[in-house]
N, C-alpha and C positions, 0 to 999 in steps of 0.2 A: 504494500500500500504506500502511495507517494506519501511525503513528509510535508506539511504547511506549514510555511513561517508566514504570520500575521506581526507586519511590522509599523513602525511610524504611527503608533498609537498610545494611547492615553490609557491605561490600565486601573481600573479597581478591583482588584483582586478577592471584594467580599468583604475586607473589613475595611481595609485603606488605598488611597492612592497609592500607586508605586512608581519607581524613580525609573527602569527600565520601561521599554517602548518598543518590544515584540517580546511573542511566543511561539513555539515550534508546536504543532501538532504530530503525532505519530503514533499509530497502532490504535486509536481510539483516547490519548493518553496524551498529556503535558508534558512536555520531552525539558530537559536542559540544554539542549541542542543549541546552536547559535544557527545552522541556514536548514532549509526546506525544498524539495524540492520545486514545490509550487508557492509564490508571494503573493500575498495580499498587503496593496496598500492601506492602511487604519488611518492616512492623514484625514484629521478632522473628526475621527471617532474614538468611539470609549470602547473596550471591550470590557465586559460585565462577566463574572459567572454565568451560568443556566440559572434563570428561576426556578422556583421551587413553590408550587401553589398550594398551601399548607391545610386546605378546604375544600373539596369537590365532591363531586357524582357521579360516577363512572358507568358508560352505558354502550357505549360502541366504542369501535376504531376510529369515526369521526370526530370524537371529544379529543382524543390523541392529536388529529392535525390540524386541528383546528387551534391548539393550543402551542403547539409545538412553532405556530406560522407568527407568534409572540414572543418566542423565546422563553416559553415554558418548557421544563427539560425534564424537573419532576415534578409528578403528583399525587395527592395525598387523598385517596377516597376515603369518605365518610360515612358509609354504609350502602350496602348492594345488595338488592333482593336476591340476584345473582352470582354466586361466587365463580360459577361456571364462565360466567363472561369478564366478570374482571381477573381470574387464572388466565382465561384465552388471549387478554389483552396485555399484560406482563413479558418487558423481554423482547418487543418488539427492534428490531433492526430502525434508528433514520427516528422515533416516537420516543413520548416522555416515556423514564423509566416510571411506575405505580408501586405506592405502597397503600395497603388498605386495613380498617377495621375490619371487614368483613359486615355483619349483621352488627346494627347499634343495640343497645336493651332497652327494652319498654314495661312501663309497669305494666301490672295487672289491670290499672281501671284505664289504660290509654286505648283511645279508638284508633292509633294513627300507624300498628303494626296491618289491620285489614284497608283500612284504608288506601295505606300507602306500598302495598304489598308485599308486606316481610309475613315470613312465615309464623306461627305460633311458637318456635321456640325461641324468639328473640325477647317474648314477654320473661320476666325474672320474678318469682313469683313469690320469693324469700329470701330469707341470709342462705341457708343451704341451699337453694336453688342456683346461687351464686358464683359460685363454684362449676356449676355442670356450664351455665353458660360460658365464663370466661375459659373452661376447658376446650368445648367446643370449637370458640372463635382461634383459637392457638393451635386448633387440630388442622384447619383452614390454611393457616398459615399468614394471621391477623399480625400486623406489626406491632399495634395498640390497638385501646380497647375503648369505643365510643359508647356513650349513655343518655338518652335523651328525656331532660328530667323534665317535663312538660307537655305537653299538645299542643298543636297550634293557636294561634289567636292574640286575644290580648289584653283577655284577665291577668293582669299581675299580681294578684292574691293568688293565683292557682300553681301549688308546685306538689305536683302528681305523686312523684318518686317517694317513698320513705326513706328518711335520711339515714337507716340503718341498714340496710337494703343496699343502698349506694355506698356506704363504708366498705359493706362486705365484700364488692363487686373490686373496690379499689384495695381493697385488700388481697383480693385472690390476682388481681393482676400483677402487685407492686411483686407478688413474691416468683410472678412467673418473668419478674424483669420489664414489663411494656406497661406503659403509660396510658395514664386515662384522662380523655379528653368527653369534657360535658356540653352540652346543646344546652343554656340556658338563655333564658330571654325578659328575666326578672330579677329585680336585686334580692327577692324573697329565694330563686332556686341558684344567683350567684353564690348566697352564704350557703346554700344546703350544698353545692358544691366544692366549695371551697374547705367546709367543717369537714368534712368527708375524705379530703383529702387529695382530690383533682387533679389532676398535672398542668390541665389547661384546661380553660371555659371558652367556648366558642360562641359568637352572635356579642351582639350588645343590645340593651332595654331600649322600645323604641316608644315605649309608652309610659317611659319616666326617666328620670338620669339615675344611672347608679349613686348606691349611698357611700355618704365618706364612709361607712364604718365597711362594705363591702373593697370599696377601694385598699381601705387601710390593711383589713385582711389579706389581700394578693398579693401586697406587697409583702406582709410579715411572713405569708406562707412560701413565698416565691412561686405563686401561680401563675400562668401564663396564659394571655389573651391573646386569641386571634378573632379579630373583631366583625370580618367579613363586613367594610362600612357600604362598600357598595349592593350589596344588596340588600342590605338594612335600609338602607335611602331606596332602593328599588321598590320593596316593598312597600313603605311606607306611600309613595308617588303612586303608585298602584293600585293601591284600594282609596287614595285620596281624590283619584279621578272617579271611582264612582261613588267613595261617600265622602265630602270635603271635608264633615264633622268627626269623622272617626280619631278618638283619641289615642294619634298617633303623630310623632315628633321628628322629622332626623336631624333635627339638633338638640335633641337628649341625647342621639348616638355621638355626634361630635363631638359634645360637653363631656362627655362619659371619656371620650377616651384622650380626648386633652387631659383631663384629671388624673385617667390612669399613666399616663405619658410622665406629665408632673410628680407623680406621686415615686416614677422607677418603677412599674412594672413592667416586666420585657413584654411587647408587642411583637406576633409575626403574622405576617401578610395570609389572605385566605381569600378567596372570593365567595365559595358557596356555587360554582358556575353549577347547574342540574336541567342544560333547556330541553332535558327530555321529560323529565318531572309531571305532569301535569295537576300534579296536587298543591304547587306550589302557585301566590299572586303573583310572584314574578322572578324568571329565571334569567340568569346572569349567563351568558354566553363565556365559550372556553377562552384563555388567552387574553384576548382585552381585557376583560375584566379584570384580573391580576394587574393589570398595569392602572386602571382604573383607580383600582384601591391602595396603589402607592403613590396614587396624587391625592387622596383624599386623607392618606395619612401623614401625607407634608400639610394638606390645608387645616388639622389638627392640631398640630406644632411641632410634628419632627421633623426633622432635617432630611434634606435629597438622601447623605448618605445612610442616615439612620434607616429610611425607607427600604433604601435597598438591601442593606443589610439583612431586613426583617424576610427577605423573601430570597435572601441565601445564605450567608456564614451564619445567622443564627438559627433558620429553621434545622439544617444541616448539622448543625454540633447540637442542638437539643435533644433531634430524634436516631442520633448517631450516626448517619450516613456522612462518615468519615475519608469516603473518595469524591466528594463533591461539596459543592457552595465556596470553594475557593481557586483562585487561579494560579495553583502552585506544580512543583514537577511532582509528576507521579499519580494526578490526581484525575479525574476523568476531565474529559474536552468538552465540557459542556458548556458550550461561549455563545455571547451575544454579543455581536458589533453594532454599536448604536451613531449614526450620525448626530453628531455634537456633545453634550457632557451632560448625561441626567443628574452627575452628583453635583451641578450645580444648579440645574435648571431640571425639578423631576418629569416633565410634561416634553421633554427632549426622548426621554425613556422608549416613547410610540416612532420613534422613528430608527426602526430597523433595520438594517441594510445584511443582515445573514446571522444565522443559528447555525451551534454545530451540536447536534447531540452523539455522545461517544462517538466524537473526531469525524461524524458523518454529518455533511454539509446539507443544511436543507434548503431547500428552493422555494421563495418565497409568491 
């Protein structure tokens, strides 16, 4: 396979700018090499890590290129009716690599396992039942272990899950090593998530701003949010077109995570994209959307690079995939060449001129 040097470019490596101004491609792989057999000039561009979209919904090969045509490289499903298809979809040649929960858990009184098509054994239906689920989801071959401690809508008094039930769940996982990531949408199931012992809370309240004291909690537990703002703004826009009185906010989402930004909880990037869903008010397309939500979390008050960050070196070393989210030798070739400098100007980000996933060039 020919060798790539990507040269005369501007380098963020995932955590920082760096002083050098080319890399070598080879094998799939970040070479120390100095030439290539094939150059790309980079004058005028940034070459970025691959993202890493830390929230999705996986349902065909379509989701794959469509995300990949962004310079998404990996992605994080959040529950599959089908495990059949997201196994068929892992590993693909030129497509993001997938990591999945597999089936999320549902209480016993949620309507949204028939509803939304998860089978009966995704319901948890005790502390010992606890167990057999998170066995289960690791027999799969689940990376982590998703929980969805609510139903849709937008009673914020309503937090379904029993919060001993959900201990149990994060207890049976912490011991099998993987991390437990919660669907909440209320500062009522923030705390039962976070008491519980959570790894990360996913969504922000769109029908209140979270409370200091749930803020303050994340920070002392070291929980981590992935806020998913743009489709929290989706949704809300959404049902606001056919009811303008629906009490619902997306600047409680904003305020919410300005606060948690202030306060030091680490943020990382998710979009929530699911436009096969059709249970959902409004689904977020693959790809853009990640880039979406790394301008909406500079217009919150983090910084270009902090943004980016959020959606490589830190998604990457949180969830241990330790051959990517940075641009060093050795490490997978997962690049995005961006015309002009998102780490200065995040809204530069959308203008991509070629993705490489494992060192294979994709065609825009």
């Amino acid at each position: 396979m020919a060798t790539i040097l990507i040269k005369n470019v501007k380098i963020f490596n995932g955590i920082e700018c760096i002083e050098a101004d080319k890399i070598v491609i080879e094998d799939g792989y970040i070479t120390d090499k100095a030439e290539g057999d094939i150059e790309i000039d980079g004058s005028g561009c940034t070459l970025l890590p691959g993202l890493i979209d830390a929230h999705i919904h996986l349902y065909q090969i379509k989701n794959l290129e469509e995300a990949s045509r962004y310079g998404i490289t990996t992605m994080m499903d959040m529950g599959t009716r089908s495990p059949k298809v997201v196994d068929g979809l892992k590993n693909l040649s030129g497509l993001p690599d997938i990591l999945s929960s597999y089936s999320p858990a549902f209480t016993s009184g949620s309507n949204m396992p028939s509803k939304m098509g998860y089978s009966d054994s995704s319901y948890v239906i005790s502390i010992t039942d606890a167990e057999r689920f998170v066995n289960e989801q690791i027999e799969l071959g689940a990376d982590y272990i998703k929980v969805i401690l609510e139903d849709q809508g937008v009673n914020v008094e309503t937090m379904l899950f029993p919060p001993e039930i959900v201990a149990a769940i994060v207890a049976q996982a912490h011991i099998n090593g993987k991390k437990v990531i919660a669907h909440a949408v209320s500062s009522n199931s923030f705390k039962t998530a976070i008491e519980a012992g959570v790894d990360v809370v996913t969504h922000i309240p769109f029908a209140e701003p979270l409370t200091e004291e749930v803020i303050q909690l994340m920070m002392e537990r070291g929980t981590m949010s992935v806020p998913t703002m743009v489709t929290m703004k989706g949704i809300v826009e959404s049902i606001k077109r056919f009811n303008p009185n629906a009490p619902l906010n997306y600047d409680y989402v904003k305020e919410s995570v300005a606060r948690l930004y202030k306060a030091g909880v680490k943020i990382i990037a998710g979009s929530d994209s699911n436009t096969d869903d059709p249970t959902t008010p409004y689904s977020a397309p693959y790809g853009i959307s990640l880039l979406d939500e790394l301008e909406l979390m500079v217009e919150a008050g983090l910084t270009p690079i902090q943004a980016i960050q959020s959606a490589t070196s830190m998604p990457a070393k949180y969830f241990a995939m330790h051959d990517r989210g940075i641009i060093k030798g050795g490490y997978r070739a997962d690049l995005v060449l961006i015309k002009g400098d998102p780490t200065v100007n995040i809204n530069e980000i959308k203008n991509i001129k070629q993705v490489w996933i494992g060192g294979e060039e994709i065609i825009k």
